[in-house]
LUMGUGU-467826 format. One line per 4 residues: their letters; for each residue y, z, x of C-alpha. Coordinates in Angstrom, 1 decimal. Layout:
BEGIN
a) Y,Z,X; ...
% end
This chain:
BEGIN
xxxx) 101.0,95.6,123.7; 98.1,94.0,125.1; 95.5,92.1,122.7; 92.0,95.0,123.0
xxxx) 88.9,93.1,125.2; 85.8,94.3,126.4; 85.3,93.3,130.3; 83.9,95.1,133.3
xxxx) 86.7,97.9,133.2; 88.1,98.0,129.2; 85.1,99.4,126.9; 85.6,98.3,123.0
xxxx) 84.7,99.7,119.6; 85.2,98.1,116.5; 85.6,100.1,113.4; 85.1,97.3,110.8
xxxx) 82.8,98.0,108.5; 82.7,100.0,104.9; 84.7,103.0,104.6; 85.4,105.7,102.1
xxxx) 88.5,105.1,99.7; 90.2,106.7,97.2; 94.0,106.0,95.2; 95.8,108.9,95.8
xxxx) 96.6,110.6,91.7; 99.7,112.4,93.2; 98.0,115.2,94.9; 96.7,113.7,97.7
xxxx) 98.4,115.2,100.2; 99.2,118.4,98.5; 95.4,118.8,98.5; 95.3,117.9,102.3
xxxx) 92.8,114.6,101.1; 93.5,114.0,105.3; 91.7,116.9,106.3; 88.1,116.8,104.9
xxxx) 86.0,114.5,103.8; 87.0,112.7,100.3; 85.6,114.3,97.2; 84.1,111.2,95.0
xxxx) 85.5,108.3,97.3; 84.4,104.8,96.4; 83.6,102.2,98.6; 85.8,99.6,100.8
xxxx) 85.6,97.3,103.4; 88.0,97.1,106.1; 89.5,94.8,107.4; 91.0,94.0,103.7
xxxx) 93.4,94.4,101.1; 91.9,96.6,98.9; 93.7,95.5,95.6; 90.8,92.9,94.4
xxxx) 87.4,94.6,95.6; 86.7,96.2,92.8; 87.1,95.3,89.1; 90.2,97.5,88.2
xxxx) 93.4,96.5,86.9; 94.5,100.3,88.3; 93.5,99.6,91.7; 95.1,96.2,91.9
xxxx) 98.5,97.5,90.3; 98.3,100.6,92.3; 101.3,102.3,93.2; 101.7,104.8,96.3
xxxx) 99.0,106.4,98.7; 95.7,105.3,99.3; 93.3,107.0,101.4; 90.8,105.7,104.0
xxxx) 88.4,107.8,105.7; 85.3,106.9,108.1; 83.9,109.4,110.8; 83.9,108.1,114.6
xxxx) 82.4,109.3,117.9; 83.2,108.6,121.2; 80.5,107.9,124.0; 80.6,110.5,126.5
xxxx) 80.1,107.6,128.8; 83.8,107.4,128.2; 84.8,110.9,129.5; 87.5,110.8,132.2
xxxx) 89.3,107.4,131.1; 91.9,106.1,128.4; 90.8,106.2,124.9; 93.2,104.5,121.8
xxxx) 92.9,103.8,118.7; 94.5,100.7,117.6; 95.4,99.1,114.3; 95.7,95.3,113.9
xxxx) 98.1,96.0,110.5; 98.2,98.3,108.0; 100.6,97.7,104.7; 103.1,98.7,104.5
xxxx) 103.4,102.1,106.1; 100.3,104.4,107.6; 99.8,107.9,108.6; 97.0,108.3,110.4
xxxx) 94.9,111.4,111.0; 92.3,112.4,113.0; 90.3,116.1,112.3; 92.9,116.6,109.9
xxxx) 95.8,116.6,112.7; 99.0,113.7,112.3; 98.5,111.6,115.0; 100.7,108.7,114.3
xxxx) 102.8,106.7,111.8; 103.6,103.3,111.3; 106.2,101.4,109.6; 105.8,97.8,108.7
xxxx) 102.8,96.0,107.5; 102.2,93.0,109.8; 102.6,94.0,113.4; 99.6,96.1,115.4
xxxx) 100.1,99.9,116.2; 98.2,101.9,118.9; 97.9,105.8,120.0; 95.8,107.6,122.9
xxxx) 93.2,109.9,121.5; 91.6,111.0,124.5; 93.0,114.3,124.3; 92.8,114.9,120.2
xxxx) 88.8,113.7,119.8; 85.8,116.2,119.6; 82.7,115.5,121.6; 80.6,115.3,118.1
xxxx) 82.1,113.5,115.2; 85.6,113.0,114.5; 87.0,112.5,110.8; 89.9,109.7,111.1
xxxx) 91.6,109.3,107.7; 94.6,106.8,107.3; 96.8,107.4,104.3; 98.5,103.6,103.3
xxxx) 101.4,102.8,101.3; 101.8,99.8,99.3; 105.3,100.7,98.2; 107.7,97.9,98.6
xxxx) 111.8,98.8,98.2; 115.1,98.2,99.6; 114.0,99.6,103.2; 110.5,97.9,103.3
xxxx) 110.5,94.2,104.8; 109.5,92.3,102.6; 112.1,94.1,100.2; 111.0,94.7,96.6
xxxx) 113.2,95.9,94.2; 114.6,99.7,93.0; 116.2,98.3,89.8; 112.9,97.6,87.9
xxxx) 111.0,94.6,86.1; 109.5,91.8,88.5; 110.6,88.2,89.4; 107.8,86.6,87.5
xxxx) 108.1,88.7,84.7; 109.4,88.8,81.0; 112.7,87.9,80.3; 114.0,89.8,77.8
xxxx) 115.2,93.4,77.8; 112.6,96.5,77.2; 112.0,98.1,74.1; 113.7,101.5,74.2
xxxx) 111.7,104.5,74.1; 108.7,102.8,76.3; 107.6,104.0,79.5; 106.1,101.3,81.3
xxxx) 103.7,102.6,84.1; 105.2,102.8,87.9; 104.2,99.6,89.8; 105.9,97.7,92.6
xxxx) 108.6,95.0,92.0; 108.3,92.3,94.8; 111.0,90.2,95.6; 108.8,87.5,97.0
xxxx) 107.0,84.8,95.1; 103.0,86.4,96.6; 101.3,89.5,95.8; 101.9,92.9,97.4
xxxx) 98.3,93.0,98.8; 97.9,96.3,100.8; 95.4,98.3,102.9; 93.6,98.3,106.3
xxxx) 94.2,94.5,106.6; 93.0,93.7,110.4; 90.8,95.3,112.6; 90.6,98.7,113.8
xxxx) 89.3,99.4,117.1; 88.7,101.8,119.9; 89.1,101.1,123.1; 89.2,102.2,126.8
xxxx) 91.2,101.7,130.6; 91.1,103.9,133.4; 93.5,106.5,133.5; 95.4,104.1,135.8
xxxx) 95.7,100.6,133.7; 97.7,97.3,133.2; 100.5,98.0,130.2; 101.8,95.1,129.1
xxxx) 101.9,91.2,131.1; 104.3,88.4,130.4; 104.2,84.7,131.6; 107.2,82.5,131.6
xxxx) 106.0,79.0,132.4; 108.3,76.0,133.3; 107.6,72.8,134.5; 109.0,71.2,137.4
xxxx) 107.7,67.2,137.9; 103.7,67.6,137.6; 104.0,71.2,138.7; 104.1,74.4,137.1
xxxx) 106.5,77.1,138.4; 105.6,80.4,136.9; 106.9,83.4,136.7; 105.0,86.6,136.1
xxxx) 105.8,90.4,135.0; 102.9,93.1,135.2; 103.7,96.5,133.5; 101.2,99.4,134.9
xxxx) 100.9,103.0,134.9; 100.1,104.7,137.8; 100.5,103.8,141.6; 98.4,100.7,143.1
xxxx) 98.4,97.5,144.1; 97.9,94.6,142.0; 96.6,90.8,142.6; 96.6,87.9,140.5
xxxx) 94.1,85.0,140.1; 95.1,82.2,138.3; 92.1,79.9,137.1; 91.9,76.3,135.5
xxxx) 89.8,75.4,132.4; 86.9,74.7,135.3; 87.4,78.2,136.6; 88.7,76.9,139.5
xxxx) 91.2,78.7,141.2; 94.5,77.3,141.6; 96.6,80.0,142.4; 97.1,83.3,143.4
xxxx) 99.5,85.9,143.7; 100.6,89.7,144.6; 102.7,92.4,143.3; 103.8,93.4,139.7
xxxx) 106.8,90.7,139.7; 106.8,87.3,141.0; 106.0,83.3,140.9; 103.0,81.4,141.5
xxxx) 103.0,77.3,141.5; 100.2,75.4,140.1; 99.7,72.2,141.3; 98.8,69.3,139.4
xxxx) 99.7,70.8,135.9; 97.8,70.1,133.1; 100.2,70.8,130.3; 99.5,72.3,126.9
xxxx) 100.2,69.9,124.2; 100.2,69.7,120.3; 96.6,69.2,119.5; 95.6,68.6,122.8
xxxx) 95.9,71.9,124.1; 95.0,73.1,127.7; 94.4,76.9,128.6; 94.7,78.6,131.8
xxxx) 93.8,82.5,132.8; 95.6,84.8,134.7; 93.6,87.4,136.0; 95.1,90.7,136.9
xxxx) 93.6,93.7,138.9; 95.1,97.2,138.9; 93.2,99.5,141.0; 90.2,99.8,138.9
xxxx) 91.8,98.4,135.8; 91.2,94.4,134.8; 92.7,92.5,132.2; 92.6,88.1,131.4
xxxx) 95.8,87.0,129.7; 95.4,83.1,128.9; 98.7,80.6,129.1; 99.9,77.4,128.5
xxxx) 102.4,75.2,130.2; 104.6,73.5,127.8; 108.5,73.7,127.6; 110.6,73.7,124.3
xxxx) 114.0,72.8,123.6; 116.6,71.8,121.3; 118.9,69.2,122.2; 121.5,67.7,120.3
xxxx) 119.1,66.8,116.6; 116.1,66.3,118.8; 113.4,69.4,119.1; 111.4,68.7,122.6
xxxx) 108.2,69.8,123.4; 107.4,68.9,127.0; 110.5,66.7,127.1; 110.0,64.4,124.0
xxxx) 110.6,64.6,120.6; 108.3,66.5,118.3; 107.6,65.9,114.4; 106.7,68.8,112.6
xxxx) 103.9,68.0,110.2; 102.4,70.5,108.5; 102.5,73.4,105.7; 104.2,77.2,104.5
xxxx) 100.4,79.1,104.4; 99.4,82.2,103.1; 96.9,84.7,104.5; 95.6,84.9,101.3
xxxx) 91.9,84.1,99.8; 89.4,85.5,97.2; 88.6,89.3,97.0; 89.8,89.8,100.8
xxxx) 93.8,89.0,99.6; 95.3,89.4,102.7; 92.2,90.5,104.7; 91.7,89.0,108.7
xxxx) 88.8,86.4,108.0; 88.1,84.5,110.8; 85.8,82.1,109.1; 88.4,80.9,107.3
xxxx) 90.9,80.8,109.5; 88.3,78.4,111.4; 88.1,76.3,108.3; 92.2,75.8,107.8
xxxx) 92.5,74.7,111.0; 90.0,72.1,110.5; 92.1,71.5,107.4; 95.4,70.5,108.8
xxxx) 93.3,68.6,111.6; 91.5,66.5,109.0; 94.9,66.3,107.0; 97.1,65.2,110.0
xxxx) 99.0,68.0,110.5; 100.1,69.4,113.6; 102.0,72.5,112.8; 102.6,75.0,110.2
xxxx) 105.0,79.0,109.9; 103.5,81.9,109.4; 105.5,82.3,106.1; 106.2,85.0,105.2
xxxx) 105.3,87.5,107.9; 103.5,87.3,111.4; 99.9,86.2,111.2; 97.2,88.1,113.0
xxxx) 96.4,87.6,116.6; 93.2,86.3,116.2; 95.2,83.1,114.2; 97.2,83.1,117.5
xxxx) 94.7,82.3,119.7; 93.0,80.4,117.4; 96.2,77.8,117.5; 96.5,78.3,121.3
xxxx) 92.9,77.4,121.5; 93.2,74.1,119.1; 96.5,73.1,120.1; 98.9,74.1,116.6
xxxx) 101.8,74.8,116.9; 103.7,77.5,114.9; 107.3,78.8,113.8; 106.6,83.0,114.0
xxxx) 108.0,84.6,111.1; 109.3,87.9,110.2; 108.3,89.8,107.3; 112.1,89.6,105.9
xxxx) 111.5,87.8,103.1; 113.2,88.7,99.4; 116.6,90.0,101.6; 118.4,88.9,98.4
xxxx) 119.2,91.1,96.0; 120.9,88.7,93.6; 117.4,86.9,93.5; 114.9,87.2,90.9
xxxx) 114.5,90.7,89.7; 116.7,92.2,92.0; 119.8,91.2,90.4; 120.1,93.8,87.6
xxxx) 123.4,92.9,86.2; 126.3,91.6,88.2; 126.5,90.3,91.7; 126.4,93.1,94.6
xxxx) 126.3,92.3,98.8; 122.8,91.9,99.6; 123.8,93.4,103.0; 125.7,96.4,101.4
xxxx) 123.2,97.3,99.6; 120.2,96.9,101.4; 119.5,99.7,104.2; 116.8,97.0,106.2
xxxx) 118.4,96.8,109.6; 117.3,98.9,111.6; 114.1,98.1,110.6; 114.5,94.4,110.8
xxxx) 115.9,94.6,114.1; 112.4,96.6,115.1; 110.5,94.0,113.5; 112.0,91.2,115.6
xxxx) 111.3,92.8,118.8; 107.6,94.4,118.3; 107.3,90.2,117.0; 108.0,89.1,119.7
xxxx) 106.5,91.5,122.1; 103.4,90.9,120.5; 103.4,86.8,120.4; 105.5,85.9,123.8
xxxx) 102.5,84.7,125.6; 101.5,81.9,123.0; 102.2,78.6,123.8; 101.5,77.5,120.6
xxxx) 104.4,79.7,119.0; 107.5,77.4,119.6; 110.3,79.0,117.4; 110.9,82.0,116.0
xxxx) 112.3,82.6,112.2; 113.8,86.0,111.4; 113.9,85.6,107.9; 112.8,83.5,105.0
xxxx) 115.4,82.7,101.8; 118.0,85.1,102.9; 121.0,85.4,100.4; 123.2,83.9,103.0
xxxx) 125.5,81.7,100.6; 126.9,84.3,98.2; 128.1,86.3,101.0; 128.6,84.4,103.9
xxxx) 130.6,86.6,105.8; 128.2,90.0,105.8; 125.1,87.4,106.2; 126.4,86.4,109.1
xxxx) 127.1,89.4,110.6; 123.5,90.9,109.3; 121.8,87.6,111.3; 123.4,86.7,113.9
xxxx) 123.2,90.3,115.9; 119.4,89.8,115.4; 119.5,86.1,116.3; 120.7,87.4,119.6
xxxx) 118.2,90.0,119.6; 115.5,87.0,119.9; 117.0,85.6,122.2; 117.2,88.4,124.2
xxxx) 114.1,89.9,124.3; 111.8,86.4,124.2; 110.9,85.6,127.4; 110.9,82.3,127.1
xxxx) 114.2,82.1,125.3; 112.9,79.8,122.4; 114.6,78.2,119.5; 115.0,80.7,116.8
xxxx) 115.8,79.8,113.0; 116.0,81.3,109.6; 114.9,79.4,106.3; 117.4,78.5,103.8
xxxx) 117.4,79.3,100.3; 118.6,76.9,98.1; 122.1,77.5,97.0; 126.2,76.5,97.7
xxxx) 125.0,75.2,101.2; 128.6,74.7,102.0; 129.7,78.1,102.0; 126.9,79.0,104.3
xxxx) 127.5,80.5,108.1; 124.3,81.6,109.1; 122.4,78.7,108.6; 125.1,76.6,111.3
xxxx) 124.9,79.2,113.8; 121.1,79.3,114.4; 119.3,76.5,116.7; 117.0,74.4,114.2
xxxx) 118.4,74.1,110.6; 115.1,74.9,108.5; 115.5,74.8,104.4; 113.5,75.7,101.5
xxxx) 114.7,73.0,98.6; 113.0,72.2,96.0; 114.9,69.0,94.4; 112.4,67.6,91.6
xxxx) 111.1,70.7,90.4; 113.6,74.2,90.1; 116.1,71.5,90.2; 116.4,68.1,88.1
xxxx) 112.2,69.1,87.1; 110.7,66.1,86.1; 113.6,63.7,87.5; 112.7,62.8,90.6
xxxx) 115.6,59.8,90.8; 118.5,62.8,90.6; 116.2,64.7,93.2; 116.7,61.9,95.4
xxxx) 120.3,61.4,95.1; 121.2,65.3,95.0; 118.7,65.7,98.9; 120.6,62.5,100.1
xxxx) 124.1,64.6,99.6; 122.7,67.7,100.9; 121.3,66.1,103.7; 124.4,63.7,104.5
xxxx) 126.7,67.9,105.0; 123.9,69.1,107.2; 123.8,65.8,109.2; 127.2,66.5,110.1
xxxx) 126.3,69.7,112.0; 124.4,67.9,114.8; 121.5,70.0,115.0; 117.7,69.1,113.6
xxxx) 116.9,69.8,110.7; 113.8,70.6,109.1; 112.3,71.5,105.5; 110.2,74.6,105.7
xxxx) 109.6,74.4,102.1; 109.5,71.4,99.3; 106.5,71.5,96.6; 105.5,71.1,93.0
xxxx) 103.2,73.0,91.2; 100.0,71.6,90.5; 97.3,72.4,88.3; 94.0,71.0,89.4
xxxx) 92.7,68.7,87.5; 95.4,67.8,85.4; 95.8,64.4,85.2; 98.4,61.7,83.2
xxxx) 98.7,58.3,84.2; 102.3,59.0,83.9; 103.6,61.5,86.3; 104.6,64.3,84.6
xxxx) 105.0,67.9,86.1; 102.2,70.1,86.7; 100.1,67.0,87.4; 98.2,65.9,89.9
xxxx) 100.2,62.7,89.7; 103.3,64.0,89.7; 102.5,66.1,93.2; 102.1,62.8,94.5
xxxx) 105.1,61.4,93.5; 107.6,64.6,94.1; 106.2,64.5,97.7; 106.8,60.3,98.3
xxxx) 110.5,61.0,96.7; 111.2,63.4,99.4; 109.5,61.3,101.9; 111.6,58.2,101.0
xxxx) 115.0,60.6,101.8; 114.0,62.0,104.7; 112.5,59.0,106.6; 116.8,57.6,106.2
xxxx) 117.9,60.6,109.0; 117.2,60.5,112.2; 118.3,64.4,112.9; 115.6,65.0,110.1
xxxx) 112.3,66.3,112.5; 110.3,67.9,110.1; 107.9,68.5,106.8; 106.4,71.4,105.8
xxxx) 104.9,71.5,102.6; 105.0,74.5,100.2; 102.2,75.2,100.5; 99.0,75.0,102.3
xxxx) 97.0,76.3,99.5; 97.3,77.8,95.9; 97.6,81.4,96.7; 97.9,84.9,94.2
xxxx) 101.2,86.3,93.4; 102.2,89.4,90.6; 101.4,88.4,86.7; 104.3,86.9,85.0
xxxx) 105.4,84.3,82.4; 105.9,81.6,85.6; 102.8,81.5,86.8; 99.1,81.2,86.2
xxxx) 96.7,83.5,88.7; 98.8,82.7,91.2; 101.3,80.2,92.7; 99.6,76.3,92.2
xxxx) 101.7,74.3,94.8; 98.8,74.1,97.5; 97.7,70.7,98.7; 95.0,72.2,98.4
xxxx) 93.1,74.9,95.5; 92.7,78.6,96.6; 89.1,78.0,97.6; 90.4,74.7,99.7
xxxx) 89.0,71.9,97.6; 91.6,68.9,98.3; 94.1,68.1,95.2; 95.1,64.1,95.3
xxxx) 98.5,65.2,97.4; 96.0,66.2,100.1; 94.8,62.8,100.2; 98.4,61.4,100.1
xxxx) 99.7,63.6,102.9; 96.3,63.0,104.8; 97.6,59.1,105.0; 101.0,60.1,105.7
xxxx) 100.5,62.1,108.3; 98.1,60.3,109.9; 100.6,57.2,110.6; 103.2,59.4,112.3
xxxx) 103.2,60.1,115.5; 103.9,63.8,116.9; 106.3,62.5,119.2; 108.6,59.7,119.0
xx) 108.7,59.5,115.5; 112.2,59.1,115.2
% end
């Protein structure tokens, strides 16, 4: 699914804006809310969650439907060609309508959906409602539990005779935020058009052998015209398979990125796909970007801000990148789900590089609130593999051009160690899958939970070895001399297993502001220090290729006893003001290179 542009032969509407809105009351759709205009709607801005723009504690705990509803028009200008509608994400699941008519559904809340309207719209104005639903279970990626009560919650049992209002119960550690999320857009090709392109490059000496697949509808012939960052030409090609050499390469590194465009005609269709050169691999406990060994500095993030939740905001994702830039980091994952597009081409632009992540994150049902007395097969019970298995190859359909995505993770904190067997064969069917249906065959992963390591076989079987541990503060809190000697015996098992390792998650909560001149935890101080006792370990390993903090920023999660608006382990606060780790980290990374390190 190509990324919608305007040009010379693609027209392009964009739909953000304010719409109408109303939370469905239960008889939303027996009312037919879809087919006429909304009686009493309030007002909402798309793209955005909708859970914080207004002052409601019903609207952010809402459970179920929500209704959004805008009237469009097409220009007859447009008569004759193409026309689709096209959502960036919607969360979790959509049904969208248009003059009252089903036109499509979604499933999933992270990944872009499309469908042709050309022969469904009305010469005058068109209603287009889009019924959303927030509700997160043991079919839904990310999973949220059917047994009742919340991770973060209380902890003791309910008082009998209560009925405590129906709200979601996420197995994840951020809040469900829902709605219209990214942009929605119309837009146009001829009725004859380019489908889909992929671009496998690889690098032979100082050139660039690359191969190229061009999916069209229709009969004609197609050309390619491959430009530098000059827009020079530097090659050229013909047919809807094939390979084209450029001479001379200029490669696309971390931070230092280089972009070329590929140019393809179809009849009276046109469409630019930009590319890098770069290769990756994995060899032995190395992980090799253009041939040499690449650090992995960098954070977990969040797409997560004031009032806009999980909201596309491009300022700001403008302003994180300067972030890590200023902060010396070269890398971070989309944890836990795949980012938009625009933060795609953002990093291929600046030169980041990314692990891509799924949205399976809380597949363990023995986990937080999902456990509900007594340990049961997260793989038994949970019905999420169908949908899992979807969700790693619309991923990857979607983000195989990048350069800047090197690896891919299919799921985040698994409960891989309880039941090693069933994980394994949940995982490695859609490990693969990745493989498979990734162009460019790149590393793929999934992130640890902390656990009996030893009993774990899904973790050994996948390319990189990436953990979430959190020695120093879930574990020995406060004593950061056990931390160090409990990550030196972790570290000396998965040493053995002679593939890289890296830790996609390590962090403290940190209340800004809060200082001691003795460490203690929740300080600012004792950040510092958690992060310098981690350091000290993993600088000792030479198969050790990788930091990621937990996280980024602060970021909003459910209400519960454990935290305090929101998860406080950011570097940095919610609205990016720099705790002291930032500064720490900032003269850490700064001192190691990206390559070579080790």
């Amino acid at each position: 699914m190509l990324y919608p542009v305007l040009n010379s032969s693609r027209t392009l509407i964009d739909l953000s804006g304010i719409w109408s809105f109303k939370a469905d009351d239960g008889t939303g759709f027996q009312q037919q809310w879809y087919a006429n205009k909304l009686k009493n709607p309030m007002t909402m801005a798309v793209p955005a969650s909708y859970n914080d723009q207004k002052e409601s504690i019903d609207l952010r705990d809402h459970y179920g439907y929500v209704f959004y509803q805008r009237e469009i028009a097409i220009p007859k200008t447009l008569e004759g060609q193409r026309i689709v509608l096209r959502f960036g994400a919607v969360t979790h699941y959509a049904k969208v309508y248009l003059n009252g008519q089903l036109i499509t559904e979604h499933k999933g809340g992270f990944l872009p959906f499309e469908v042709e309207i050309q022969d469904k719209v009305k010469s005058q104005n068109n209603l287009l409602t889009v019924a959303v639903n927030n509700v997160v279970d043991y079919s839904t990626l990310p999973v949220g539990s059917e047994v009742g009560g919340n991770m973060l919650g209380g902890v003791l049992p309910p008082v009998p005779g209560v009925t405590p209002k129906k709200q979601n119960a996420p197995n994840f550690d951020f809040f469900n935020y829902a709605g219209i999320h990214r942009p929605v857009k119309i837009y146009s090709t001829p009725k004859k058009f380019i489908e889909d392109i992929t671009i496998v490059p690889s690098l032979e000496g100082t050139k660039a052998s690359v191969y190229y697949k061009i999916d069209t509808i229709g009969q004609g012939e197609t050309t390619l015209t491959i430009y530098d960052e000059e827009r020079e030409v530097v090659a050229e090609a013909k047919g809807n398979e094939g390979t084209f050499i450029i001479e001379n390469v200029h490669l696309w590194q971390p931070l230092n990125a280089y972009l070329y465009a590929a140019e393809i005609t179809f009849g009276e269709d046109r469409y630019e796909q930009s590319f890098g050169v770069r290769t990756v691999e994995v060899k032995d406990s190395q992980f090799l970007i253009n041939g040499k060994p690449f650090y992995f500095k960098g954070f977990g993030k969040h797409e997560d801000f004031i009032a806009h939740g999980r909201g596309l905001d491009e300022v700001l994702n403008v302003k994180d990148l300067s972030l890590l830039r200023w902060i010396g980091a070269n890398s971070f994952r989309t944890s836990h789900y795949p980012y938009s597009e625009e933060m795609m081409n953002l990093c291929d632009r600046e030169g980041f590089v990314v692990i891509d992540e799924t949205p399976a994150v809380g597949v363990n049902v023995n986990f937080g609130a999902m456990s509900g007395g007594g340990k049961r097969d997260t793989f038994e019970v949970l019905h999420t593999h169908q949908h899992h298995h979807d969700v790693v190859v619309d991923m990857i359909e979607r983000d195989k051009n990048h350069p800047c995505i090197v690896m891919w993770s299919i799921a985040n904190e698994s409960d891989t160690t309880a039941f090693p067997e069933s994980s394994y064969n949940y995982y490695k069917p859609l490990y693969d899958l990745a493989h498979k249906v990734d162009p460019q065959n790149r590393p793929v992963t999934i992130v640890g939970v902390q656990g009996e390591y030893k009993t774990d076989k899904t973790l050994p079987a996948m390319d990189v070895i990436c953990l979430n541990r959190y020695y120093g503060w879930y574990i020995y809190g406060g004593d950061l001399n056990a931390a160090k000697q409990a990550l030196s015996i972790e570290l000396d098992y998965w040493k053995t297993i002679g593939k890289p390792i890296i830790f996609t998650e390590y962090g403290a909560d940190t209340v800004a502001g809060l200082h001691l001149a003795t460490p203690t935890m929740f300080t600012e101080e004792y950040q510092v220090e958690f992060l310098r006792a981690n350091h000290e370990i993993f600088d000792k390993y030479d198969c050790f290729v990788g930091e990621h903090v937990w996280n980024f920023a602060d970021f909003q999660t459910i209400q519960g006893i454990m935290r305090v608006e929101g998860n406080k382990k950011g570097a940095f606060t919610r609205d990016r003001r720099p705790k002291l780790a930032a500064h720490y980290l900032q003269n850490r990374w700064t001192q190691i290179p990206d390559f070579e390190y080790k």
